[in-house]
ZAFIZA-252995 format. One record per residue: x, y, z of N, C-alpha, C in turn. Coordinates in steps of 0.2 Angstrom, whole numbers, plus 5000, padded with zeros to 4 digits. Atoms other than C-alpha are relative to their C-alpha. Example, Ala and Ser with C-alpha at 12.3 -4.5 7.8 and 13.67 -1.06 7.14 Angstrom:
! residues 2
500449945000506249785039500450065000/499649944999506849955036499650055003/
***
This chain:
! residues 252
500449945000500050005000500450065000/499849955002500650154994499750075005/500349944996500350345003500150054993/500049975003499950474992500550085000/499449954997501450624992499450075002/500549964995499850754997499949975005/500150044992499550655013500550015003/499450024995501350655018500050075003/499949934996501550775033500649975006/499650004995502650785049499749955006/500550034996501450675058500549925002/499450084998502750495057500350004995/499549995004504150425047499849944996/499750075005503750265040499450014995/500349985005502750345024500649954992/499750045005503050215008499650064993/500649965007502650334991500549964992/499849995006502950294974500250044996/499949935002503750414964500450014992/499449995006504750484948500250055003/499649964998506250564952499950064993/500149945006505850744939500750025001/499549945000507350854944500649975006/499550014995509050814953500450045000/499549975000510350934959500550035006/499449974993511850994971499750065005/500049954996511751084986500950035001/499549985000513651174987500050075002/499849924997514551334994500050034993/500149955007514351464981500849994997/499650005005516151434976499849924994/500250105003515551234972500449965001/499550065001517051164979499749965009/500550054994515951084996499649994998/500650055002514650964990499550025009/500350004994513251005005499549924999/500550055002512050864998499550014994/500449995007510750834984499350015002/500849965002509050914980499749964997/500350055005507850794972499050045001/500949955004505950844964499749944998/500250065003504750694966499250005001/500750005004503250674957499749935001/500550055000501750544962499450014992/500650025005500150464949499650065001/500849975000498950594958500550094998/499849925000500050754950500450045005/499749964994500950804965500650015002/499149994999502850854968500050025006/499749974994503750884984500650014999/499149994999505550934987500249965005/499750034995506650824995500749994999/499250004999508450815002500449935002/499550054996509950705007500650035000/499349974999511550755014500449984999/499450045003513150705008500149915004/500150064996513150535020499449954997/500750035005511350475013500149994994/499950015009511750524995500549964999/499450045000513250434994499849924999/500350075001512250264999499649994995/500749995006510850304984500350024994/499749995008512050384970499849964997/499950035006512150244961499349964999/500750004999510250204962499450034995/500649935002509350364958500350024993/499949965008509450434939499250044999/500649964999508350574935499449964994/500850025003506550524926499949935001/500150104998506750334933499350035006/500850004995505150284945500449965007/499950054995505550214962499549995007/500650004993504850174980500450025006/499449994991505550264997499549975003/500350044992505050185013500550055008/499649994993505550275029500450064999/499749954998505950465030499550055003/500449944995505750625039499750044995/500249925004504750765033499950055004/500249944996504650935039499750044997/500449945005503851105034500750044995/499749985007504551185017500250065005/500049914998505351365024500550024994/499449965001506551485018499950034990/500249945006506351595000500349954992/499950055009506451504979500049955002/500250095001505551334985500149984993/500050035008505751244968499349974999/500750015001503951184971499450035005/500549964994502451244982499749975007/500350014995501951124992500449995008/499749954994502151165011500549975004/499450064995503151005017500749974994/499350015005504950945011500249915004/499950074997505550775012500849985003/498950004995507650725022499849934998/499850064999507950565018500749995005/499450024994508950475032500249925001/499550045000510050345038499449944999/500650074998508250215039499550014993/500549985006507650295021500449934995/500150045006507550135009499550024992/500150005007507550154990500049964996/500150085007507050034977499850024992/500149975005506950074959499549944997/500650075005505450004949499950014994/499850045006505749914934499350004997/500750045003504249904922499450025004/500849994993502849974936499450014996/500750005007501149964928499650075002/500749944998500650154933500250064996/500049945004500550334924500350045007/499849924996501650464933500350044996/499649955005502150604922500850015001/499250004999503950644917499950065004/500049924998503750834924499350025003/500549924999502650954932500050084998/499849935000502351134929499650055004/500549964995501551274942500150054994/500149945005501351394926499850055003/500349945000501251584926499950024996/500149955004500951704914500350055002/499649944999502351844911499750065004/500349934997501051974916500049995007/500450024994500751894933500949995004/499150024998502951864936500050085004/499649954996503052054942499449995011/500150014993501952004958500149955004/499750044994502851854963500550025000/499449985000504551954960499750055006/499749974995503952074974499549995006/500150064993503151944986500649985003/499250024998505051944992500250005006/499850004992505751925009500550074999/499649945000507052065015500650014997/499550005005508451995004499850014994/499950015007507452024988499949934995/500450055003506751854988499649984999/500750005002505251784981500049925004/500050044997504651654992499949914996/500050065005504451524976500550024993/500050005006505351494960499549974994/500550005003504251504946500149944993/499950045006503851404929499550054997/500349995005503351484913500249994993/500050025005503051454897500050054994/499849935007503551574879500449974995/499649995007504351604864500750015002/499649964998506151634865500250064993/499849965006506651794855500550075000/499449954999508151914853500649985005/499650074994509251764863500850044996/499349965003511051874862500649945002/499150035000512951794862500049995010/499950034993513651684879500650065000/499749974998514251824889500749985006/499750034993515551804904500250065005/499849954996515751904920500449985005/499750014993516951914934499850015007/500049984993516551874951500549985006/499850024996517051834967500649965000/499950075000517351644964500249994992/499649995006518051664946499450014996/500549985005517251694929499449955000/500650064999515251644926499750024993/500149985006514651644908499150005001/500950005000512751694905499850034992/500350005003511651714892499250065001/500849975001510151834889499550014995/500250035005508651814880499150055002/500649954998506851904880499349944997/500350055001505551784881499150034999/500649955002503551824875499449954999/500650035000501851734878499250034999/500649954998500851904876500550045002/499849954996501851994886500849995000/499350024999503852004887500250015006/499549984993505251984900500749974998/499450025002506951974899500349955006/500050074995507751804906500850014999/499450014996509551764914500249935000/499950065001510251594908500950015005/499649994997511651564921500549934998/499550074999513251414918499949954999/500250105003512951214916499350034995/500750015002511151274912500150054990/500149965008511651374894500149914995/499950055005512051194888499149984997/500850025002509951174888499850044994/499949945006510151314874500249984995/499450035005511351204865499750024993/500350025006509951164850499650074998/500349915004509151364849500750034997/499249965003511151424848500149974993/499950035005511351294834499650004996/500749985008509851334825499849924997/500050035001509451154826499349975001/500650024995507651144833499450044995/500349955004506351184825499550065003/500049925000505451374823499149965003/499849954996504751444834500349985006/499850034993505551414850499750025006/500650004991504351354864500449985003/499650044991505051344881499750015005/500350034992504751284897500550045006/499649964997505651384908499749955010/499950054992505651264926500450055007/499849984996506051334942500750065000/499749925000506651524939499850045007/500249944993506951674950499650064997/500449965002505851804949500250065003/500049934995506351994953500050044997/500249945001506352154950500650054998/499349955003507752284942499850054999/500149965002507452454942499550004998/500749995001505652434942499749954996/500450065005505652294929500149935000/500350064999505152124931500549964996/499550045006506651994923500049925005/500250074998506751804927500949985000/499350025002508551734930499949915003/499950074998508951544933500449965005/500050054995509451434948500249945000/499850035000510351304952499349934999/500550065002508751194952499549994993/500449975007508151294934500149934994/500150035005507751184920499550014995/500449975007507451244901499849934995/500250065004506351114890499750034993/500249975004506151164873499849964995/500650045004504651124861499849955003/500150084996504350984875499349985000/500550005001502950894868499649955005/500150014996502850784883499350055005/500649974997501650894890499650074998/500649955003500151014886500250094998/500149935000500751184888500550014994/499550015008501951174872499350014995/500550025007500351144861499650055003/500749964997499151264873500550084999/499649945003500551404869500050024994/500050005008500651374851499350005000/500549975000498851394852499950095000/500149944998498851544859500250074998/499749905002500051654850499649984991/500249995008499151594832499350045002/500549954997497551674842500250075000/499749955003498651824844500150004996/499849965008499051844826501249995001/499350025001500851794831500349954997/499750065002501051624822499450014995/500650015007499951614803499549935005/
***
């Protein structure tokens, strides 16, 4: 018997769910040379994602297990309440896997769980979650939206701190435009727009972005847990967008 990931709360530990791993990614010092543990984004049958963690110790026993969009089964972890500012999903509990969390990977399983989720905005609607921010200028979620990319400029590189970081900027349009901040590993998702390789127009899924604000204007940059999916016709909003800009008058 399986538990639904809506039902899991802080109530006990020995919760069994079925799940697809969606999204895997490091926790690390802003230089990236301390590995703190990994981030995982896992998706139940009934549509529902949680975020959940393991610390270097945990992950280390399951690295060779977990690969992202595979299905598996936990048995036996903690959950607490989600806090702190750019949750990569909304719901309000987060899961730790610990030294009693069992994982099994399932082979063949006879069920429907989606590869991905998406909490969709509309660009128009991005400058009210950029100034739902805490008092560092955070926004208490990372957002997901979906557009055209258009005016996408040359990979820039700036100097910081912790040495050079190469980024990209690109102006994205569903109706309404916003300019987007492609940050490091994540410009290789761009490989096939740079190469003129994909075909026209370029829909995108833009996954777990920042949302804030610049001199009064509303722009989206990307995040260690950010992921760009283009033309992905896995799921509806791809086809529900190309509807909507031939309505516009944007596409014959």
């Amino acid at each position: 018997m399986f538990d639904n990931l809506a039902s899991v709360d802080t109530s006990r530990t020995n919760w069994r769910i079925k799940i697809r791993v969606t999204r895997i990614w490091p926790k690390s010092t802003d230089n990236g040379n301390i590995f703190r543990g990994m981030n995982l984004i896992l998706l139940d049958s009934e549509d529902f994602h949680v975020h959940a963690f393991a610390i270097p110790e945990i992950w280390n026993g399951i690295a060779n297990i977990i690969v992202e969009g595979n299905l598996y089964e936990f048995f036996n972890f903690t959950v607490i309440e989600a806090t702190g500012p750019l949750r990569p999903v909304s719901s309000n509990y987060m899961i730790r896997l610990n030294q009693l969390t069992t994982v099994n990977h399932l082979f063949g399983y006879p069920v429907f769980i989606p590869r991905n989720k998406f909490e969709l905005s509309d660009i128009e609607q991005i400058n009210d979650f950029a100034t739902l921010s805490d008092t560092n200028g955070n926004a208490t979620y990372a957002i997901d939206v979906v557009g055209v990319v258009e005016t996408i400029e040359p990979v820039n590189v700036i100097q910081t701190h912790y040495g050079p970081r190469q980024f990209i900027r690109f102006t994205l349009y569903d109706g309404s435009y916003i300019k987007v901040t492609v940050w490091n590993q994540l410009l290789e998702d761009l490989d096939p727009i740079l190469e003129d390789n994909v075909e026209h127009p370029h829909i995108v899924i833009l996954a777990g972005f920042r949302p804030s604000v610049y001199r009064g204007i509303a722009q989206l940059s990307s995040l260690p847990c950010s992921r760009i999916f283009i033309n992905y016709r896995q799921h509806g909003a791809t086809y529900l967008m190309r509807q909507k800009l031939r309505a516009i008058g944007y596409l014959a």
